[in-house]
C-alpha positions as CSV (number, residue, x, y, z in Angstrom):
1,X,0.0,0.0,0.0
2,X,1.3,3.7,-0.6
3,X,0.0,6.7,1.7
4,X,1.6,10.0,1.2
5,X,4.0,8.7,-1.5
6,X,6.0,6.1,1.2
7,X,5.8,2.2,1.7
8,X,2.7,1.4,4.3
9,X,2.1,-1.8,5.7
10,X,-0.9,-2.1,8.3
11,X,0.0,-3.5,11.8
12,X,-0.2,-7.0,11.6
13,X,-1.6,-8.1,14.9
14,X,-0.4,-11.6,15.0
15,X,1.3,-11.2,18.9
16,X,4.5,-10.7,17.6
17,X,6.9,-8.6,20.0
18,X,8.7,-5.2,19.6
19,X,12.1,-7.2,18.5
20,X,10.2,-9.1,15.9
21,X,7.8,-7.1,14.9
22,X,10.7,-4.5,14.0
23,X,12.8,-6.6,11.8
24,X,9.9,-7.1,9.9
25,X,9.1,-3.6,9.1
26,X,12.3,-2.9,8.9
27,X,13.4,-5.2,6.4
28,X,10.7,-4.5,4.3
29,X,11.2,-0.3,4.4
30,X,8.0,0.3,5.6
31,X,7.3,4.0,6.0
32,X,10.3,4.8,3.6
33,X,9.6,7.2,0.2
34,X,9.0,4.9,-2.9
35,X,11.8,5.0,-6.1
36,X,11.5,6.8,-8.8
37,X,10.3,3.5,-10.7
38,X,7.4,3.2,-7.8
39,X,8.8,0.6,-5.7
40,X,10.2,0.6,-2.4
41,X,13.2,2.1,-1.5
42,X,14.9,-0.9,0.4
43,X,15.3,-1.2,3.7
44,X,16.0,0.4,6.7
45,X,19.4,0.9,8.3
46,X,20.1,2.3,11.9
47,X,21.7,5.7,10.2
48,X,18.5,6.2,7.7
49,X,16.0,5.5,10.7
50,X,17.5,7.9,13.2
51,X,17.8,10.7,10.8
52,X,14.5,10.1,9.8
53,X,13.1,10.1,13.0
54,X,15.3,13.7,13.8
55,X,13.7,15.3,10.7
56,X,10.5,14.9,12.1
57,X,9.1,18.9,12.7
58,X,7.6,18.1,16.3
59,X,11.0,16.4,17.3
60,X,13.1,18.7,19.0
61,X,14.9,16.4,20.8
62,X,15.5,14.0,18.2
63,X,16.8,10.6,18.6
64,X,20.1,8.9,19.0
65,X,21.9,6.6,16.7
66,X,23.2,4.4,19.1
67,X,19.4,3.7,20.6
68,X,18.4,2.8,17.0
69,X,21.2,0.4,16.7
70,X,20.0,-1.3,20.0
71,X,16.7,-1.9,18.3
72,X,18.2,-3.1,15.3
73,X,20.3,-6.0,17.4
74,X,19.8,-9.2,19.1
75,X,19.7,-8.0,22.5
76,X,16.8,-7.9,25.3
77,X,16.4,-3.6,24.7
78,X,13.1,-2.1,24.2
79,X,11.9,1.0,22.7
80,X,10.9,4.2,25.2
81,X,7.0,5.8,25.0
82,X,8.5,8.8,23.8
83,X,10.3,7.2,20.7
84,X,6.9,4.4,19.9
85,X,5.7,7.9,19.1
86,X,7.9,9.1,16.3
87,X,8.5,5.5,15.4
88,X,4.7,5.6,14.8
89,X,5.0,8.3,12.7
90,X,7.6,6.6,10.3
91,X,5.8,3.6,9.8
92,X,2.5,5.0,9.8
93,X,3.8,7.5,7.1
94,X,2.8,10.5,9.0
95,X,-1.1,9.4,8.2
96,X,-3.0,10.8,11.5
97,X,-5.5,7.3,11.4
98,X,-2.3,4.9,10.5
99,X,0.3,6.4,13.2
100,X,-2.7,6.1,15.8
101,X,-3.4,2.1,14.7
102,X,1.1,1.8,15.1
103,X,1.2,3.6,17.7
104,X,-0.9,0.5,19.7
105,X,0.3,-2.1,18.2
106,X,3.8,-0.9,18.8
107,X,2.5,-0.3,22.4
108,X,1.7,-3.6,22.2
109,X,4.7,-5.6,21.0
110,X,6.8,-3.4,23.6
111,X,4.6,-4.9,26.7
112,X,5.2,-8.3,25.1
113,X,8.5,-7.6,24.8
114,X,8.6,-6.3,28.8
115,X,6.9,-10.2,30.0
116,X,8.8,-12.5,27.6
117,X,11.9,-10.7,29.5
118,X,10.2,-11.0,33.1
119,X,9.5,-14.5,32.2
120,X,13.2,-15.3,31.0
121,X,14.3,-13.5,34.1
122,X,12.5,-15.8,36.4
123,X,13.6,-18.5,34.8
124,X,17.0,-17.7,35.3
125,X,16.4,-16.8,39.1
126,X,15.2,-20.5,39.5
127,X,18.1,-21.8,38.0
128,X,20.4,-19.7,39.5
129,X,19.4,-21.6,42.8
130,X,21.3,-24.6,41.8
131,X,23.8,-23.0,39.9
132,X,24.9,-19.9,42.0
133,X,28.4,-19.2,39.9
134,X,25.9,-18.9,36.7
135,X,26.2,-14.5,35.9
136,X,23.4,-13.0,36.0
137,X,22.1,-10.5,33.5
138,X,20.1,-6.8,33.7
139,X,18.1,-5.2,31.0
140,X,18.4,-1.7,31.0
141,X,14.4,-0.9,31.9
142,X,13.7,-3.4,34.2
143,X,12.0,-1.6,36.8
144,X,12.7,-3.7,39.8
145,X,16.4,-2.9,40.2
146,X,17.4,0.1,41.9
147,X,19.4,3.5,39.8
148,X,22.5,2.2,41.7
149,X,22.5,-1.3,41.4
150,X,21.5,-0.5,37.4
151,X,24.4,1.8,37.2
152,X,26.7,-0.8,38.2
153,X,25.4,-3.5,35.8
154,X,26.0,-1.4,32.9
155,X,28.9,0.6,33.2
156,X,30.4,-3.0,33.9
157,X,29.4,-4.1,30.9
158,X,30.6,-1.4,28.8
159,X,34.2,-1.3,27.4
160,X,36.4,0.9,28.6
161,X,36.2,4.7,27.0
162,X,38.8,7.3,27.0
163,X,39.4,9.5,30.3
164,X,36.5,12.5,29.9
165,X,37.0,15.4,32.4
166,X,33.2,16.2,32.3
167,X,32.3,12.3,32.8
168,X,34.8,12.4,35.6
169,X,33.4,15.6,37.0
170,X,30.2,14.4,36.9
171,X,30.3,10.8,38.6
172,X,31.9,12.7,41.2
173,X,28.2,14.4,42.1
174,X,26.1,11.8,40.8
175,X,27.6,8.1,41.7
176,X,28.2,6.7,45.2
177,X,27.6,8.0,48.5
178,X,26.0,11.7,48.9
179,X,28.1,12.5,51.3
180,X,31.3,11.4,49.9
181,X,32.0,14.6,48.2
182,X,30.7,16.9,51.4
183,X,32.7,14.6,53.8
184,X,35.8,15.1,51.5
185,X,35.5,18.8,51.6
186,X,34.8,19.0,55.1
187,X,38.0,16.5,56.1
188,X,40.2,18.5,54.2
189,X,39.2,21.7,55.8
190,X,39.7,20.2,59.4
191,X,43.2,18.9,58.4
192,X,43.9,22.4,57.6
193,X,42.8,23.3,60.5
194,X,44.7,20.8,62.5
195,X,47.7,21.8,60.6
196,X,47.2,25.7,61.5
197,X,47.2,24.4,65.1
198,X,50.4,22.6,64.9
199,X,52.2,25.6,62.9
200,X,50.9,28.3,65.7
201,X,49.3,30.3,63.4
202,X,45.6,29.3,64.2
203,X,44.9,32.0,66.3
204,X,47.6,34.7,66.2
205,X,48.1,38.5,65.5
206,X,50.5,41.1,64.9
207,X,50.9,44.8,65.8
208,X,51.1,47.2,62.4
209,X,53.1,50.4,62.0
210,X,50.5,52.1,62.8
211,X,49.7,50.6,66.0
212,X,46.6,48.8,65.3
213,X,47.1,45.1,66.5
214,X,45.1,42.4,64.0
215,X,44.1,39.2,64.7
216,X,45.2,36.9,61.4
217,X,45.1,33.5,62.9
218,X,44.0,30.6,60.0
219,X,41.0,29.9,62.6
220,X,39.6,33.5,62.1
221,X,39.3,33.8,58.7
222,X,35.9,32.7,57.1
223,X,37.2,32.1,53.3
224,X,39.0,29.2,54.6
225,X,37.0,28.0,57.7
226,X,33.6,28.8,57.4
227,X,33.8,28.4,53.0
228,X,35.2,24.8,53.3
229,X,33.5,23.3,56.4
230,X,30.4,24.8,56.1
231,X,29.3,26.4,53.1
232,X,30.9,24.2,50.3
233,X,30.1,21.0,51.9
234,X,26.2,22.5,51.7
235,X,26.3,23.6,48.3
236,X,27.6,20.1,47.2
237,X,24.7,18.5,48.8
238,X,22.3,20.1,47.5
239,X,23.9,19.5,44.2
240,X,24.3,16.1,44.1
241,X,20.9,15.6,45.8
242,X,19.4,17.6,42.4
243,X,21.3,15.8,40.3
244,X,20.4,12.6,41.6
245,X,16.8,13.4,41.8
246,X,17.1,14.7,38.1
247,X,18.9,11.8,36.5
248,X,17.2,9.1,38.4
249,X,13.9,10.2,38.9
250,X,12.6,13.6,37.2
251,X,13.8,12.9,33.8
252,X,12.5,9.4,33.6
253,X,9.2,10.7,34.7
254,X,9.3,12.6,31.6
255,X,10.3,10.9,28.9
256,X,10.5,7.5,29.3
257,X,10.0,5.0,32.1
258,X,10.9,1.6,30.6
259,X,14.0,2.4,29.3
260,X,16.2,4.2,31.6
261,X,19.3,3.4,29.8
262,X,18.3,5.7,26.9
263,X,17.4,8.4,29.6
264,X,21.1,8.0,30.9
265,X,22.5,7.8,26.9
266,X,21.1,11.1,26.6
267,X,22.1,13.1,29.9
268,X,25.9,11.6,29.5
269,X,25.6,13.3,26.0
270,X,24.6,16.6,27.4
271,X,27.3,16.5,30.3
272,X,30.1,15.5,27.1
273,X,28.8,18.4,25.0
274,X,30.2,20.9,27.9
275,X,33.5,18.7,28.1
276,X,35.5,21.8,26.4
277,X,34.0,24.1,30.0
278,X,35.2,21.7,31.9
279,X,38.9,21.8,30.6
280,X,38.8,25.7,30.7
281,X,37.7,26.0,34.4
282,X,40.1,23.1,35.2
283,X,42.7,25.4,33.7
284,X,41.7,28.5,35.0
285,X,40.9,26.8,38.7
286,X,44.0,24.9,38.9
287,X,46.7,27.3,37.1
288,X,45.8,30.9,37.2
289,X,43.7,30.8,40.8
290,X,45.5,28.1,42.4
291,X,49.5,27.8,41.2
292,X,49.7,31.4,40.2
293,X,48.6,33.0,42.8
294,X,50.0,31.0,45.1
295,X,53.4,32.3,44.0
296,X,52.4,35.5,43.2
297,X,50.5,36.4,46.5
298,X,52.6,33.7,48.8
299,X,55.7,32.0,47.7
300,X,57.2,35.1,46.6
301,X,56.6,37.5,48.9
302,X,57.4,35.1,51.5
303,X,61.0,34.6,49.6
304,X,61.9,37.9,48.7
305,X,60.1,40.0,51.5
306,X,57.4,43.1,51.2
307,X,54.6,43.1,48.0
308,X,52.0,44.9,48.2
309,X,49.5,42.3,49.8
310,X,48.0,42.6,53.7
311,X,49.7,40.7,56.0
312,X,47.5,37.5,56.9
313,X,48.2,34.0,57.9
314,X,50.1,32.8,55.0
315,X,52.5,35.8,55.2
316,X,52.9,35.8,59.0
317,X,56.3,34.4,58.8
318,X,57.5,38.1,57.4
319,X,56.4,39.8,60.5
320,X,56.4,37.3,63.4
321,X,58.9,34.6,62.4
322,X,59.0,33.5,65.9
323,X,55.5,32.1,65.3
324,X,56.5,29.9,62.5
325,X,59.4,29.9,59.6
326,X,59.1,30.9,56.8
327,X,59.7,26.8,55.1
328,X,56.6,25.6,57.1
329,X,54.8,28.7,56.1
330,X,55.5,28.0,52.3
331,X,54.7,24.3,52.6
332,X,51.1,25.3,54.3
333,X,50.1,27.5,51.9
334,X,51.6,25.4,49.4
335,X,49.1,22.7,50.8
336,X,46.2,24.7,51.3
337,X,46.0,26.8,48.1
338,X,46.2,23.1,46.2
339,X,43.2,22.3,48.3
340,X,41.5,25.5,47.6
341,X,41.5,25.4,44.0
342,X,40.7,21.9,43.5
343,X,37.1,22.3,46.1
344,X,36.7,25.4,43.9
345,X,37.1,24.1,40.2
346,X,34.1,21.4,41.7
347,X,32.1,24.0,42.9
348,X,32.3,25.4,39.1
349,X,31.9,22.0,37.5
350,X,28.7,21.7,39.7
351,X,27.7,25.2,38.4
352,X,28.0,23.3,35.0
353,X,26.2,20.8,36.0
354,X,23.1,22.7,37.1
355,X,23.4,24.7,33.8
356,X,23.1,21.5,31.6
357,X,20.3,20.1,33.9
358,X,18.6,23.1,33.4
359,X,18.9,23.1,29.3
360,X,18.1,19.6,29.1
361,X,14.8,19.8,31.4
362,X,13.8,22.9,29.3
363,X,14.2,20.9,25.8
364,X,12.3,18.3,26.9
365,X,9.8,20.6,28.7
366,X,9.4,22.3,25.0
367,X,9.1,19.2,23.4
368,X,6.1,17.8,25.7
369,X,4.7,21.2,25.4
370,X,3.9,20.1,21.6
371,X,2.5,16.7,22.2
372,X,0.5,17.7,25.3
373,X,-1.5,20.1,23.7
374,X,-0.9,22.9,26.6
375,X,1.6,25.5,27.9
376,X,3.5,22.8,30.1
377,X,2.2,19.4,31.4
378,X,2.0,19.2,35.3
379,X,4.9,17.1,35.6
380,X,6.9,19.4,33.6
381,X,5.9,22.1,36.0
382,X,6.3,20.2,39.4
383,X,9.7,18.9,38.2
384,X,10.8,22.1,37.0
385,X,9.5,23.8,40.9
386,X,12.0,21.2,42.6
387,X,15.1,22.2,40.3
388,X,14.5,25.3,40.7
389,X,14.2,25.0,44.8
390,X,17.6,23.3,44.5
391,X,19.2,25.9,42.5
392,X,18.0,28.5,44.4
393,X,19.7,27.1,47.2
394,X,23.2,26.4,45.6
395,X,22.9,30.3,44.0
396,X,22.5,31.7,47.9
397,X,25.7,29.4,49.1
398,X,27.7,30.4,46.3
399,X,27.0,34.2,47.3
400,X,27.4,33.5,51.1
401,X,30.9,32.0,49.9
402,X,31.7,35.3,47.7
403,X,30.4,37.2,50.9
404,X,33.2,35.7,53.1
405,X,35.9,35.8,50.7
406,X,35.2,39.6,50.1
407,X,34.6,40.5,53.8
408,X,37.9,38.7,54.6
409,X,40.0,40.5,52.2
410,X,38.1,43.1,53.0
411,X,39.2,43.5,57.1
412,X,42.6,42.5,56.3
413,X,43.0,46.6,55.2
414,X,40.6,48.0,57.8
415,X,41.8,49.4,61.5
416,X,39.6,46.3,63.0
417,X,41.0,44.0,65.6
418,X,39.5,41.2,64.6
419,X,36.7,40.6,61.7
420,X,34.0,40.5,64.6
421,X,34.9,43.7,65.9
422,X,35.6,45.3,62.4
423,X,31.9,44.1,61.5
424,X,29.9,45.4,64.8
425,X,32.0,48.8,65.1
426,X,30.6,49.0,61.1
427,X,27.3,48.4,62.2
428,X,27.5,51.2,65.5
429,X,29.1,53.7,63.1
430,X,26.0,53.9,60.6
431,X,24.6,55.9,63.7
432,X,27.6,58.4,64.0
433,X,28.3,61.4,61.6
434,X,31.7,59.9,61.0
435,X,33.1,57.8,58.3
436,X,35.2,55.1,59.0
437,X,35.1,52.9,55.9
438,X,38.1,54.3,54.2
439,X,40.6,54.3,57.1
440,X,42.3,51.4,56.0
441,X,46.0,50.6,54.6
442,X,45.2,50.5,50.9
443,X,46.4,46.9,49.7
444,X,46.1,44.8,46.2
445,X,43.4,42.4,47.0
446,X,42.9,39.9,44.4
447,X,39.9,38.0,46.7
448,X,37.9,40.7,45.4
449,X,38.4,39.6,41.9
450,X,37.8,35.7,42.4
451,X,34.6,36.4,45.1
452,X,33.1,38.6,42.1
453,X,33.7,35.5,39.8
454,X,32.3,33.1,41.9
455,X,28.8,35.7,42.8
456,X,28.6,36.3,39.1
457,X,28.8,32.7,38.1
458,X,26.0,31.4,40.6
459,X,23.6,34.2,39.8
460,X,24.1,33.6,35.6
461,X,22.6,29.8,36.6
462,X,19.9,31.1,39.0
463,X,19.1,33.8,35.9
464,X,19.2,30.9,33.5
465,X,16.9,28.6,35.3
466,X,14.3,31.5,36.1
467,X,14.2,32.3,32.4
468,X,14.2,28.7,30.9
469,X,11.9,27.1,33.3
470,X,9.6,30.2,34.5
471,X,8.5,31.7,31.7
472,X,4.8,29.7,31.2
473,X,5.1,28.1,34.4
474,X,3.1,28.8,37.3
475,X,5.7,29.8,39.7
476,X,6.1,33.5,38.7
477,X,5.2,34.7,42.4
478,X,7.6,32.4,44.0
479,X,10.8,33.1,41.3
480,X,10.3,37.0,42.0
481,X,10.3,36.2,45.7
482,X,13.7,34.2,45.2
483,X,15.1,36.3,42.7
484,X,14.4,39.2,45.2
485,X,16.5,37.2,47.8
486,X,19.1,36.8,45.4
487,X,19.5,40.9,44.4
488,X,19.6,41.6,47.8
489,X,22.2,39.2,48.6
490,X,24.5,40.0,45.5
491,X,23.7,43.7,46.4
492,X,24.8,43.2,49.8
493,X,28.4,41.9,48.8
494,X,29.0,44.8,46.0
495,X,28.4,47.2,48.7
496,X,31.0,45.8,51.3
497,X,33.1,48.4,52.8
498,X,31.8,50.6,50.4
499,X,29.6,53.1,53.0
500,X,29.4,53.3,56.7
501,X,26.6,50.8,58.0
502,X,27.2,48.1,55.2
503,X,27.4,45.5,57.5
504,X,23.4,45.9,58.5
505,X,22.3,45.3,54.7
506,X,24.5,42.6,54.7
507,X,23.5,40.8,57.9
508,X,19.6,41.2,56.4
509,X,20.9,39.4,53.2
510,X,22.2,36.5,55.3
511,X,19.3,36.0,57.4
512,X,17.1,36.4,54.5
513,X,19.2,33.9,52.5
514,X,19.5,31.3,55.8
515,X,15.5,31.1,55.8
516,X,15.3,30.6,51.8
517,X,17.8,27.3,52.4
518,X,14.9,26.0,54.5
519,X,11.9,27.4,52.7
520,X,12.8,28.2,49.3
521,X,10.2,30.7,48.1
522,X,9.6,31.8,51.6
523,X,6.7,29.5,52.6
524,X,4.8,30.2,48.4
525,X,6.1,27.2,47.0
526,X,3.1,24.6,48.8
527,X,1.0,27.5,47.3
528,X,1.8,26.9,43.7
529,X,1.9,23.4,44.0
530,X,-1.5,23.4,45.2
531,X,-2.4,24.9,42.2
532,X,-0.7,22.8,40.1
533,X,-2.7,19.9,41.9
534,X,-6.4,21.9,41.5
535,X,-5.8,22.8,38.1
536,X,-5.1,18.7,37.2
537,X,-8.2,17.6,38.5
């Protein structure tokens, strides 16, 4: 039969399953354009199928040639709901009546499919109790293994691929325990802090020429204790806890239950296609931020004496060698600015990693918009309220940690004794007619120009996600609520030691941003999801 000048065979309902049913229609060309002597055009192959599937309009996401490949091999792999649908389309040659009739029977075969393998996997449980040493075998959407155990199976069974940074990166937030990378963190930050103990230089001070006596002890300075032991630990939680939810849950839910090996096909292929970010922040982390200025700002002032830098616990050894030599002082720093820009090239590789979750639920959330039939299907919307409750949280830790980078660097020029007492004589001093913000020794300080990266960088993702996954969503109220939170934070670490009385605005940001990592949305998110719920029914 011919409809719309292609090959068209009707479904032939004889109980066949997806595999065989497929290799029929395949070999035969069905849905493919006729010759120019009228006759078929031959038959499929995995490379004409999966561009034919990609050219179709309402296919944004288009499909993969290695998923068409597993359909066109002996193996146990089915066929996802999402791709029955476009698979419809090519056999029922884009006929409204036929694609509906293929679209069942395709249904069909794939639920066959689904029990001959449930049966076959019974069958090998039973015989596995009387021979235990026999391997065992996972299909790739059978639903009763866990993500874990389902990860294991099948990266064991894949060959082994050439190292890929963004792969790397990514296993790092999404594989094992969640608390692997937070623990990590966390014990290298103590060790510091042991170290800082042993070395003296955890809580000590030194008088300036101009009298004022500063405390510059490794304990007291928030970039290094308070960043890495409380703040970046949090941040990667909530990271990997997104991601997790995301690739093992929330995108299955939206495009494909029964075959959750395609699901992961796709989301390794949107972490590779950012592989060239990864390098560049690796480079930029690790060289310019960590090795760089490490010599520049430690090793050789520490050699050669002076430079124009504040005198803080890495450069105590200048002014009070009694307290520790200047060798231990360059090993430390050596040790600690290693550890510094390694935590801080993964807090910009998760960054990444929210970015291309963010992309990928918006191309799917535009693709279900044209098959639905509506602005954005529920679970579009309730998926895309839990990213952005996550991201909302890693964007207010990313500023806290720009915050206490700044405010460091920051006290290091000031007249305060210590950054507690340079804070609350900030806050008294709004009251007075005097001025005492530029009273400081004037120093280079490149922690300005790194926290102002790292602020910039969050709020570009927060930005990104309130554009891609607001706009037509029901969550306006709540994402202008956040997105306040966020301007006042970001404005509250621009205008550090900028005017007299900063330190209240500040302080208002934190507390504001401390509520928003338990109640993102400040108590409106159960409201829009409420609404969500009454607008289903």
């Amino acid at each position: 039969m011919i409809k719309n000048g292609k090959f068209f065979l009707p479904p032939s309902k004889d109980g066949s399953d997806f595999k065989e049913l497929f290799k029929q229609l395949a070999a035969a060309g069905a849905g493919r354009p006729l010759g120019s002597d009228g006759f078929p055009a031959g038959p499929w192959t995995p490379e004409l199928l999966a561009e034919a599937i990609s050219q179709i309009d309402s296919n944004r996401i288009g499909v993969d040639l290695r998923t068409v490949q597993l359909w066109f091999q002996e193996n146990d792999k089915g066929i996802s709901t999402a791709n029955i649908r476009w698979l419809a389309r090519i056999f029922g040659c884009d006929d409204p009546a036929a694609t509906s009739e293929w679209q069942i029977e395709l249904s069909a075969a794939q639920s066959r499919l689904t029990a001959k393998r449930r049966d076959s996997k019974k069958a090998e449980n039973s015989d596995a109790q009387y021979a235990p040493d026999l391997e065992r075998t996972a299909t790739a959407d059978d639903e009763t293994e866990s993500p874990s155990e389902l990860t294991q199976d099948t990266h064991a069974q894949e060959p082994r691929r050439p190292f890929s940074l963004a792969r790397r990166s990514e296993a790092l937030f999404s594989r094992g325990s969640p608390l692997d990378l937070p623990a990590s963190v966390f014990a290298g930050a103590t060790a510091l802090g042991f170290l800082s103990y042993i070395t003296g230089i955890h809580n000590a001070t030194y008088g300036r020429a101009d009298g004022i006596v500063k405390q510059v002890g490794f304990l007291w300075a928030p970039n290094w204790t308070f960043v890495f032991m409380v703040l970046l630990p949090l941040f990667f939680a909530f990271a990997i806890e997104l991601l997790v939810f995301w690739k093992y849950e929330g995108r299955l839910k939206l495009v494909a239950q029964a075959d959750r090996m395609e699901s992961d096909d796709a989301w390794e292929r949107n972490v590779e296609a950012s592989s060239y970010t990864y390098w560049a922040v690796f480079f930029i982390c690790v060289l310019f931020a960590g090795l760089f200025q490490w010599v520049g700002v430690c090793l050789l002032p520490l050699i050669n004496g002076g430079g124009n830098y504040a005198v803080d616990w890495g450069k105590l050894a200048l002014v009070r060698p009694e307290v520790i030599s200047v060798p231990t002082s360059i090993v430390f720093t050596g040790l600690a600015y290693l550890y510094m820009c390694l935590c801080f090239y993964l807090f910009f590789a998760g960054l990444i990693l929210l970015h291309t979750l963010v992309h990928d639920l918006w191309k799917i959330g535009e693709a279900s918009k044209n098959w639905a039939g509506v602005d954005y299907p529920y679970e579009v919307n309730e998926v895309s309220l839990r990213v952005m409750r996550g991201i909302f949280r890693c964007t207010v830790l990313g500023i806290l940690i720009a915050i206490c980078m700044k405010a460091q660097s920051s006290y290091l020029t000031s007249n305060g004794k210590n950054i507690v007492a340079w804070l609350v004589g900030d806050m008294f001093s709004a009251f007075q007619v005097r001025n005492n913000v530029s009273d400081g020794v004037r120093y280079r300080m490149p922690t300005h120009y790194s926290s102002l990266l790292i602020a910039i960088s969050t709020c570009v993702v927060f930005l990104y996600g309130s554009i891609r996954l607001g706009v037509g969503r029901r969550c306006h109220f709540p994402l202008w609520r956040m997105s306040a939170v966020v301007a006042l934070l970001f404005a509250s670490y621009l205008l550090i030691d900028v005017f007299a009385g900063f330190s209240i605005l500040m302080g208002v940001g934190v507390l504001l941003a401390m509520y928003g990592l338990f109640d993102p949305g400040v108590g409106q998110w159960r409201a829009s999801e409420l609404g969500n719920n009454q607008s289903v029914s």
